[in-house]
C-alpha positions in Angstrom: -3.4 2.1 17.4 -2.3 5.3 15.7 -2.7 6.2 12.2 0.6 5.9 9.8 -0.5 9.7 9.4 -0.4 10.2 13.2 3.0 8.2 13.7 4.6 10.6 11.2 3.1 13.8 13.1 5.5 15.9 15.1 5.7 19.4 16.2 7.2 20.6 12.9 4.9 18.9 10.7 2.2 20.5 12.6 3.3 24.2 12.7 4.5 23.7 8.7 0.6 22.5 8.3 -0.7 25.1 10.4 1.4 27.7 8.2 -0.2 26.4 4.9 -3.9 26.5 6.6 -3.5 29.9 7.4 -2.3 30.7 4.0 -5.6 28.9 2.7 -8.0 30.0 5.1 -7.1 32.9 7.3 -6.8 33.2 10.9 -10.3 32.6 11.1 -10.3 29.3 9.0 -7.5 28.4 11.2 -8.9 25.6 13.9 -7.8 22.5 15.2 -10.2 20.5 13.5 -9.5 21.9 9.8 -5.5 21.6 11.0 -6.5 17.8 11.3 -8.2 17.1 8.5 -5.4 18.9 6.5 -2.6 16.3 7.9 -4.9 13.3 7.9 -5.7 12.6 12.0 -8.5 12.9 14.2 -8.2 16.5 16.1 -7.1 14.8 19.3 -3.7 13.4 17.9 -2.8 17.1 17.7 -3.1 17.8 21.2 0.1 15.3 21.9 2.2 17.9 20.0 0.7 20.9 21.5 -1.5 22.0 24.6 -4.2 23.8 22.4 -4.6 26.6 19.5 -3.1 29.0 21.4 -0.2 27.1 22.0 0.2 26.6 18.3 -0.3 29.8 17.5 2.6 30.9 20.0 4.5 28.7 17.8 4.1 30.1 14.7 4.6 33.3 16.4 8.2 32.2 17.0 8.7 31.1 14.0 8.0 34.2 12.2 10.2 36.1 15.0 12.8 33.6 14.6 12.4 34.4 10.3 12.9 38.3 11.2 16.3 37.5 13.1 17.8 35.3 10.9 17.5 37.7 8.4 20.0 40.2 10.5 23.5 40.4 9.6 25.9 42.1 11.7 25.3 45.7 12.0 27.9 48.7 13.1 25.5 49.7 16.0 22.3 49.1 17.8 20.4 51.9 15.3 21.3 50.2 12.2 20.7 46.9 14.3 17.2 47.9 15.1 16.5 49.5 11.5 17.5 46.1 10.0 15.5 44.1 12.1 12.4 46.5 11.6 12.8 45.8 8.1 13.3 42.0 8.5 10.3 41.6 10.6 7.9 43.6 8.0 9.1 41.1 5.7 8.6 38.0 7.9 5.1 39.4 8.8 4.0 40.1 5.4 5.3 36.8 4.5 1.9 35.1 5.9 -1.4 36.0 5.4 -2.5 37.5 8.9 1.0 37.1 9.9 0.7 40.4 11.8 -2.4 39.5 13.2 -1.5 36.3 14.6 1.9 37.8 16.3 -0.4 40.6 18.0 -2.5 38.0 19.9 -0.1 34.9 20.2 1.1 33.8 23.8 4.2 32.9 24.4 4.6 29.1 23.4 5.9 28.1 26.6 5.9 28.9 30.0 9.9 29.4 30.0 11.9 31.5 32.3 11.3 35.2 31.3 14.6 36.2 32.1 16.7 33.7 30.0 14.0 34.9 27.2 15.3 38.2 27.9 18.9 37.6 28.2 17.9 36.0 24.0 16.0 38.9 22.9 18.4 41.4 24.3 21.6 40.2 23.0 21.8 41.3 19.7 21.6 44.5 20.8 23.7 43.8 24.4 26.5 42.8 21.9 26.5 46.5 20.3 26.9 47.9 23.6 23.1 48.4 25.3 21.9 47.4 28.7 19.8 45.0 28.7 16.4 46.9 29.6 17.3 49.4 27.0 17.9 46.5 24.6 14.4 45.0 25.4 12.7 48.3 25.5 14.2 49.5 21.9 13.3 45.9 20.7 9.7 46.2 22.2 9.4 50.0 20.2 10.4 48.7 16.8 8.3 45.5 17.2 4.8 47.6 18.2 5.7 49.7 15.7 6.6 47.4 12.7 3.5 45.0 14.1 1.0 48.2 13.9 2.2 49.1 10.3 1.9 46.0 8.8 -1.7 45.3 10.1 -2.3 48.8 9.2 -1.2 47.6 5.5 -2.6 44.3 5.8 -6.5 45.7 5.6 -7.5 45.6 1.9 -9.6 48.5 1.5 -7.7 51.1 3.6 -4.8 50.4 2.4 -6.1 50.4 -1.6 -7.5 54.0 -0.5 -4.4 55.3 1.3 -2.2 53.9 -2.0 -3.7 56.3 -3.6 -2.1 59.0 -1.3 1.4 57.3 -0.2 3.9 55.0 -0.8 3.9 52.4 2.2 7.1 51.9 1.4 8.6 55.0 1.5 6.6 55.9 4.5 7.5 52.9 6.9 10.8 54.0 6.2 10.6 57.4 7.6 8.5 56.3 10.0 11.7 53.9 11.2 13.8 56.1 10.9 12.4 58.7 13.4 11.2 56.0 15.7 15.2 54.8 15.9 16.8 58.1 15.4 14.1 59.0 18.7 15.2 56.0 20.8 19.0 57.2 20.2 18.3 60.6 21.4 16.3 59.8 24.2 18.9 57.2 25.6 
């Protein structure tokens, strides 16, 4: 018979205590086991909610995604669209420790159908008048970039040193800008 602990476990519960391990402990303090401990089951009551870490982590992947676009209001074109969204997913990375990290080697939770994951990632930019493969590659560009920065900023003492010479700030900024203002002359 289950635990009352493992009768109140669902998906959400787990990802929310997943969230707050990774907070505590890092990517690398993040295992099933600790995850377990943390919500009161044995490690194998997890694996009902999800096939394995990596699942879990494509999870919280999404989540952090899904953070970034919620955070997008209606913009007057794709370019302020994408600069928005650059901005918003900074944010939602920095939000978590290792947020970065863990978006740059999560898989996708599911094996869904790629192109109804497209058609989703595309249409915020579809609906300000790009093609879909231009939609997914601009998206793709402000992602790798905006995932680079922030792990860039993420390590402690290179970015204490390089404080010293910039403001990140100010910098990711620019940098933005020329990666959109690029993607609009190019296309």
């Amino acid at each position: 018979m289950a635990s009352p602990a493992a009768r109140g476990l669902d998906r959400g519960r787990l990802v929310a205590a997943a969230f707050a391990q990774l907070e505590d402990d890092g990517l690398e303090g993040l295992s099933m086991r600790r995850l377990a401990a943390r919500l009161g089951v044995q490690a194998p009551a997890l694996y009902w909610h999800v096939g394995d870490k990596a699942e879990l982590l494509g999870l919280m992947a999404r989540d952090i995604y899904a953070a970034a676009h919620a955070q997008v209001p209606h913009a007057a074109d794709w370019q302020e669209w994408l600069r928005l969204f650059g901005r918003a997913l900074r944010r939602s990375f920095a939000s978590h420790r290792d947020g970065a990290r863990l978006c740059s080697i999560a898989r996708p939770p599911s094996a869904s159908d790629p192109a109804a994951h497209a058609d989703r990632i595309a249409a915020p930019l579809a609906r300000l008048g790009l093609a879909e493969q231009r939609a997914l590659v601009c998206q793709a560009t402000v992602i790798s970039f905006t995932l680079g920065w922030e792990s860039f900023e993420a390590n402690g003492p290179m970015r204490d040193f390089l404080r010293q010479m910039m403001d990140f700030d100010a910098t990711f900024e620019q940098g933005l800008d020329a990666l959109v203002s690029g993607l609009a002359a190019s296309g």
